[in-house]
Phi, psi and omega in degrees: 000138191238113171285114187280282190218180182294109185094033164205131190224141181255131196258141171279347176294346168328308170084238195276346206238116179275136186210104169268159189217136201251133176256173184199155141349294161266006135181205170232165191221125160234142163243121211106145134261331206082221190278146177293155166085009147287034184261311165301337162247002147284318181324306191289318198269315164315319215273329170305344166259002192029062174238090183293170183278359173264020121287015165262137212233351188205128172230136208229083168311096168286352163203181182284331205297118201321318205288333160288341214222346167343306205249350189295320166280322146356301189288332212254316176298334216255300180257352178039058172275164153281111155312106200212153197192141177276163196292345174258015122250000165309350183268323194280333181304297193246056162048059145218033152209172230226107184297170177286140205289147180289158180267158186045183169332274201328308227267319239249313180278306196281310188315307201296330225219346181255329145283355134280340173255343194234076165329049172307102188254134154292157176310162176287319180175162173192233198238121167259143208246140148222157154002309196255000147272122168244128198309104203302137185112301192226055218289350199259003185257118183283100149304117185251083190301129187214096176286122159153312184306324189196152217277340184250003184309135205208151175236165180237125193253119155253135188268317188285340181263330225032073186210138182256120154264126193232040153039253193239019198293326149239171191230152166215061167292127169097008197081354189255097191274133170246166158294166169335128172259143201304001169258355164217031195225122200249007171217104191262340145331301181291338180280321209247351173264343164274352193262322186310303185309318194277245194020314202260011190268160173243127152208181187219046152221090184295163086259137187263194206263318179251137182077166199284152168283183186216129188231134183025115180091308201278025198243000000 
């Protein structure tokens, strides 16, 4: 676990898939899960902060894609939080809509290989979220739709950190910050026009869903 600022932390079981955790006084909020069958070792790595499972009190999905959202029923079960996810993803979340297919080879080979290795079971149900919800608990934290990586893709603004989680809206792997990647990204028109809205945000802390945050200054 990597303390980002005071109460917000990026936890490793994620492994390739970044899962933040926001504390508070009155619980904790994680955005993200990873991969399916990480619900225990998020679980383990909270618990180095005494943070138990029944303080998490909210978990927030920035898009459907198993590799974020894996662990989400597992976790909800482990903790009984509130789930949230925006609403023109909710469907692809609890397995009653088809996620978008992915583009070219690359994208066709990881889908192939992620579907043989990652049981992904979905949640039972959970919030559908837009701009104009507010999560209970954590009323200063801004739902942002930031759309094209996947049609419900959403970043969480805390104004008070001044820190963005914008999920897969940007990437910053290898040091390199880019856009959203073109091989699971089902409108890159539409993407690159969200990537223009977090542009136009004021904070001085990215984190992305994938690669290191960029933290004061460098952005």
């Amino acid at each position: 676990m990597k303390q980002i600022k005071p109460n917000i932390y990026l936890l490793e079981s994620g492994k390739f898939v970044n899962i933040y955790a926001i504390v508070r006084v009155n619980g904790v909020l994680l955005v993200d899960t990873g991969t399916p069958g990480k619900a225990d070792n998020i679980l383990t790595e909270l618990s180095e902060i005494n943070v138990k499972p029944s303080d998490v009190k909210a978990i927030v999905i920035t898009h459907a894609h198993p590799d974020h959202a894996g662990s989400s029923a597992a976790l909800v079960d482990k903790t009984h939080a509130g789930l949230y996810i925006h609403k023109y993803d909710l469907d692809m979340l609890l397995g009653k809509a088809m996620l978008p297919k992915p583009r070219y080879l690359a994208g066709k080979i990881f889908t192939f290989i992620t579907k043989h290795f990652w049981e992904y079971i979905p949640p039972k149900d959970a919030i559908a979220l837009d701009e104009d919800v507010v999560i209970p608990g954590f009323e200063d934290l801004k739902v942002i739709p930031t759309p094209g990586h996947t049609p419900g893709s959403i970043s969480i603004f805390d104004a008070t950190a001044s820190v963005l989680f914008c999920g897969d809206a940007i990437d910053n792997r290898s040091g390199k910050i880019t856009g959203p990647n073109k091989y699971f990204t089902v409108n890159m028109r539409q993407a690159w026009q969200s990537v223009g809205k977090i542009g136009g945000l004021s904070f001085d802390t990215l984190c992305p869903g994938h690669g290191t945050w960029i933290a004061d200054g460098a952005l």
